[in-house]
C-alpha positions as CSV (number, residue, x, y, z in Angstrom):
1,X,108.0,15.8,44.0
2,X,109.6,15.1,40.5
3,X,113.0,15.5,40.1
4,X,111.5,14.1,37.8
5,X,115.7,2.0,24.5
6,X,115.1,-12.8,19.7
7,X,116.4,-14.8,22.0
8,X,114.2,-17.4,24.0
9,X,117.3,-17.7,26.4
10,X,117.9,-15.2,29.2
11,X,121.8,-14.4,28.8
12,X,123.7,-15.6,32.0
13,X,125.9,-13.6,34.2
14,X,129.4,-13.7,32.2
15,X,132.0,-11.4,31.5
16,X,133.5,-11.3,34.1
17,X,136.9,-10.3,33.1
18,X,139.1,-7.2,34.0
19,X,139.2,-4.4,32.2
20,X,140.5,-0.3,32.2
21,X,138.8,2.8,33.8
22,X,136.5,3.2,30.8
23,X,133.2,4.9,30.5
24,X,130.7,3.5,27.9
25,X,127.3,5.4,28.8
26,X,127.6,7.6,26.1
27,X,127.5,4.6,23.7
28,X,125.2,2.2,25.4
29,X,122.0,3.5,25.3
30,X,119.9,4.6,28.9
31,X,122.5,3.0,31.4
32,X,124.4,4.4,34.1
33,X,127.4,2.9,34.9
34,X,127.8,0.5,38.3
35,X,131.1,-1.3,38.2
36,X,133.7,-1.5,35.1
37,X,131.6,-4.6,33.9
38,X,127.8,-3.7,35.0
39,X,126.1,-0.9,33.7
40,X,121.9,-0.6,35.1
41,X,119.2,0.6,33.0
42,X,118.7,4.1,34.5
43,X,115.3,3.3,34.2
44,X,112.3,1.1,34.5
45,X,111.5,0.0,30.4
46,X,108.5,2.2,29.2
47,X,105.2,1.7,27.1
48,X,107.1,3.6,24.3
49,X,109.7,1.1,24.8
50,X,107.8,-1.8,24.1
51,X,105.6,-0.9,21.3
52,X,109.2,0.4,19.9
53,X,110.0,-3.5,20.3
54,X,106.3,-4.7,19.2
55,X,106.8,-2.5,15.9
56,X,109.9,-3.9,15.1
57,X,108.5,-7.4,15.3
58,X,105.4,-6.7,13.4
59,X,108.0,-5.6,10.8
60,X,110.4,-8.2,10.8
61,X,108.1,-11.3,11.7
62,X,104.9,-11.1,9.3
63,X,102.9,-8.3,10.8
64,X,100.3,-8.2,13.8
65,X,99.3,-11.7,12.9
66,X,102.7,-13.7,13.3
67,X,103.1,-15.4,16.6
68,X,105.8,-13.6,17.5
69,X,104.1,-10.6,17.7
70,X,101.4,-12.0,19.4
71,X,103.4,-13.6,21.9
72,X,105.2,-10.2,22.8
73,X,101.8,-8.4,23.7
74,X,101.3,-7.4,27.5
75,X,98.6,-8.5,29.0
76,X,96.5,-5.5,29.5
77,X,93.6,-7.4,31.6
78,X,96.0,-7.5,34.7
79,X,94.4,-4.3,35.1
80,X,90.7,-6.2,36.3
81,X,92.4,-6.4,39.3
82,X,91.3,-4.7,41.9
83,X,90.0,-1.8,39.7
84,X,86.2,-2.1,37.7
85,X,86.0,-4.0,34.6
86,X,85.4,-1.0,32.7
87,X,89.1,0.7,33.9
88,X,90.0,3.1,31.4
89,X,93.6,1.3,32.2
90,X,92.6,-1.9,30.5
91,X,92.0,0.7,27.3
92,X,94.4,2.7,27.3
93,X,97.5,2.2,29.2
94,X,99.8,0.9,27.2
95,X,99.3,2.3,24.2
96,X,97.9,6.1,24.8
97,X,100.6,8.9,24.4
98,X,99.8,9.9,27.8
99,X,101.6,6.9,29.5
100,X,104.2,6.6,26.9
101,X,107.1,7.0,30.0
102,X,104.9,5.1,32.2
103,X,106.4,1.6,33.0
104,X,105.3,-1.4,31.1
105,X,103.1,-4.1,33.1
106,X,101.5,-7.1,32.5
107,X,104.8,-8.5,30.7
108,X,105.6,-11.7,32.2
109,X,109.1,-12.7,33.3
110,X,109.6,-14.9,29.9
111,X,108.9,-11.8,27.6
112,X,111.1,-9.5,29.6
113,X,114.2,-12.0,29.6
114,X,113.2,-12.1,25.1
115,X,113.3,-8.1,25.1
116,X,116.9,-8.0,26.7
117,X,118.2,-10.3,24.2
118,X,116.5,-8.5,21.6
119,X,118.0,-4.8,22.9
120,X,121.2,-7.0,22.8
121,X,121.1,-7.5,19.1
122,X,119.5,-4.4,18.0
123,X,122.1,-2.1,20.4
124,X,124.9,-4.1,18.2
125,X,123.0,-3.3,15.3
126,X,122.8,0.1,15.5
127,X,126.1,0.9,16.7
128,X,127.4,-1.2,13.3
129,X,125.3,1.3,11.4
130,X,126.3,4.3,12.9
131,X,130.1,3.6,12.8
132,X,130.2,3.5,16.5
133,X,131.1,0.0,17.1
134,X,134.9,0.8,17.9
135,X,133.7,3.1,21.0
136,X,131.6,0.3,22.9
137,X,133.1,-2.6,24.5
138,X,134.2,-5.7,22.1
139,X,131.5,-7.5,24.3
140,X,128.6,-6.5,26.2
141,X,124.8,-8.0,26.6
142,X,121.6,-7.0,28.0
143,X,120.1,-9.0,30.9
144,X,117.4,-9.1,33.9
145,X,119.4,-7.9,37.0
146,X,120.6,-10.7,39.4
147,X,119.1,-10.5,42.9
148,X,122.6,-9.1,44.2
149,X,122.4,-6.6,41.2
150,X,119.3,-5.3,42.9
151,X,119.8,-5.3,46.2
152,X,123.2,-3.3,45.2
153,X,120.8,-0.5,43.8
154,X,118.0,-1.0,46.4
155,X,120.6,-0.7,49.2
156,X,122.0,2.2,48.1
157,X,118.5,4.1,47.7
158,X,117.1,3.4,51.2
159,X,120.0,4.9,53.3
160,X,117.8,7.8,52.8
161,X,114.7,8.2,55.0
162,X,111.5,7.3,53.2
163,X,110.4,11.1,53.5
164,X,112.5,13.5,52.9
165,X,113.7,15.6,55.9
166,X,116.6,18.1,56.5
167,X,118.2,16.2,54.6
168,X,116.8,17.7,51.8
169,X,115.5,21.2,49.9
170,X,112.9,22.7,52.0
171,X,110.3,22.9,49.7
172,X,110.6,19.4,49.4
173,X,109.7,18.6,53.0
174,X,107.7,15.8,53.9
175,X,107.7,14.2,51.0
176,X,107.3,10.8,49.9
177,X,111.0,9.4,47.7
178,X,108.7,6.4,46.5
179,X,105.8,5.6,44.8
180,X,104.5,3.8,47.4
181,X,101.0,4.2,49.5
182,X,101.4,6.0,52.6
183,X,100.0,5.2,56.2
184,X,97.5,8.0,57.3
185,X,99.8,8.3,60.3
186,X,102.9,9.1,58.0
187,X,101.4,12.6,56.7
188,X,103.2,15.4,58.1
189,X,101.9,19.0,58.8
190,X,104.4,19.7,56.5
191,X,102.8,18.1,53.8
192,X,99.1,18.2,54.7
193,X,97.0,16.3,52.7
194,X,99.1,16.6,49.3
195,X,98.7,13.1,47.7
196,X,102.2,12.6,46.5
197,X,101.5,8.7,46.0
198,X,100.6,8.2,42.3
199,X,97.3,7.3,41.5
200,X,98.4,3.9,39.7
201,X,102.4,4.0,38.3
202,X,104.0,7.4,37.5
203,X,106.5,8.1,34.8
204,X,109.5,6.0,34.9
205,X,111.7,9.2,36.0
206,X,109.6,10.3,38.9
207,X,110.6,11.0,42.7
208,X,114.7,10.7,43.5
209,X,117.2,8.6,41.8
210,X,119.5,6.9,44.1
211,X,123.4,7.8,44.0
212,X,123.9,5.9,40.7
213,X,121.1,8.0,39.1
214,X,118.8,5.3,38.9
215,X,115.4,5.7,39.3
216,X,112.5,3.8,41.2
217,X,114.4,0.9,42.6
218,X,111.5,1.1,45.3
219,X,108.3,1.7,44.2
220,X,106.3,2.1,41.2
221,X,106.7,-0.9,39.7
222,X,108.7,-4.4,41.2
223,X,110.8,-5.6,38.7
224,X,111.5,-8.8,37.3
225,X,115.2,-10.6,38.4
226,X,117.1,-13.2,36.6
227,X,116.0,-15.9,38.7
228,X,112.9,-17.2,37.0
229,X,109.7,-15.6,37.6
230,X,111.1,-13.8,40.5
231,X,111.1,-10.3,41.5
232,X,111.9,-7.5,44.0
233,X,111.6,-3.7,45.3
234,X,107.6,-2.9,45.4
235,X,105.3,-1.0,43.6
236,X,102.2,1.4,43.6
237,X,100.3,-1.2,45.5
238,X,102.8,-1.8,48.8
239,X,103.2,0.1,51.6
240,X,106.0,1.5,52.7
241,X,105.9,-1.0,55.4
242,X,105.8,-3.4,53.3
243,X,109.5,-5.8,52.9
244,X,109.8,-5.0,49.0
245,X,113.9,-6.3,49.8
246,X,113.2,-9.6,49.9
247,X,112.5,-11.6,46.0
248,X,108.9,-13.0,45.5
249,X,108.3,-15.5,43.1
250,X,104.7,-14.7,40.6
251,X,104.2,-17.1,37.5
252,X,102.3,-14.6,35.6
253,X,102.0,-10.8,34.4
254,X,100.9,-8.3,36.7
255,X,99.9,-4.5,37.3
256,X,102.5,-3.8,39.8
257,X,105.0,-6.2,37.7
258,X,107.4,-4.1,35.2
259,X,111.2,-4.7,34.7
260,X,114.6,-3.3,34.1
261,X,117.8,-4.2,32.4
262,X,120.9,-4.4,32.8
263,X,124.3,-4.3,30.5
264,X,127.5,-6.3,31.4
265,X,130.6,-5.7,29.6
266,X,134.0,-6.9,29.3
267,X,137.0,-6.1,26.8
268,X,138.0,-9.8,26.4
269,X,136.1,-12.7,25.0
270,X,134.3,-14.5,27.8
């Protein structure tokens, strides 16, 4: 089954500029490139991730006190829902080396748009430092996806069937490309009663990448958009009947809520 990195503003859509056949992957951390000005987070942004970003803060902002580090916290108690009050998720999901690839939840939309901003300046930063500057484009910025962005990479996953079939390896048969729950009908005697959905998320590089080699753009977790507390493509709690195309707007952290980023770039001043 598995084939299996301080803004308050969100940075708008720019850079839209032309630019040459150039390939900046290899300098911009965890992206796969899309178009010559949009690279995607391969993908979803991990536990490590975050507490990477909540360590920085603590460092740079007056320790686990300051506000700013306080504000950045997830909200672990998304995980009362549904599940007993006693979930060993509510302990230890975000921060246990067990579910450091795991996808961070319970961030809210504003806290997601901060962290791309963030990347944006500490990306610079440490290309600066590392004399690599002169290898990334002149201009580039982090960013929540727009809901074209998405649907681009969504698109592009489901012209596969949601199980795999001859289209794929035989041992692979039958199963599921999503973390997504299954209807008792779609089990195949191929499959049996192999659970291949995920108990709760899975690690952010489980099941098939699409043709950009991007990961989970159905499934696992929804991810926040750039369009204010909205977001799109299903999680561990949908169905694969479930329209996880279409944007839903939530004003607070969730479970099933994690996000993405993506990088646009341009080799002229926007």
């Amino acid at each position: 089954m598995k084939n299996i990195a301080l803004s308050l503003m969100v940075i708008a859509p720019i850079f839209a500029t032309a630019q040459k056949a150039t390939d900046f992957t290899k300098v911009l951390p965890g992206v796969v490139k899309v178009t010559e000005n949009l690279y995607y987070d391969a993908t979803e942004i991990t536990n490590m991730n975050w507490l990477e970003y909540l360590n920085w803060l603590k460092g740079k902002t007056g320790g686990k006190a300051s506000n700013a580090y306080q504000t950045a916290l997830p909200d672990s108690t998304v995980w009362k829902f549904g599940l007993e009050k006693d979930s060993p998720y509510l302990k230890y999901y975000f921060r246990h080396v067990a579910y450091q690839s795991y996808p961070v939840v319970g961030v809210s939309w504003q806290q997601a748009s901060e962290y791309c901003a963030w990347r944006t300046e500490r990306v610079a930063e440490y290309l600066e430092a590392n004399g690599k500057r002169e290898k990334a484009p002149p201009y580039f910025a982090y960013r929540l996806p727009t809901e074209e962005e998405f649907k681009l990479m969504y698109d592009n996953m489901v012209q596969y069937p949601d199980f795999v079939g001859a289209e794929g390896k035989r041992k692979f048969l039958g199963m599921s490309r999503y973390n997504m729950k299954r209807e008792m009908d779609e089990f195949t005697s191929e499959v049996g009663d192999m659970g291949d959905h995920a108990d709760v998320t899975a690690p952010v590089k489980s099941y098939w990448p699409n043709d950009f080699g991007v990961y989970n753009i159905r499934g696992n977790v929804t991810e926040w958009l750039m369009q204010a507390n909205s977001h799109a493509g299903g999680s561990w709690m949908d169905s694969f009947a479930d329209d996880v195309r279409s944007v839903t707007i939530a004003d607070a952290p969730s479970a099933r809520i994690g996000f993405r980023c993506v990088c646009e770039v341009s080799t002229e001043s926007p």
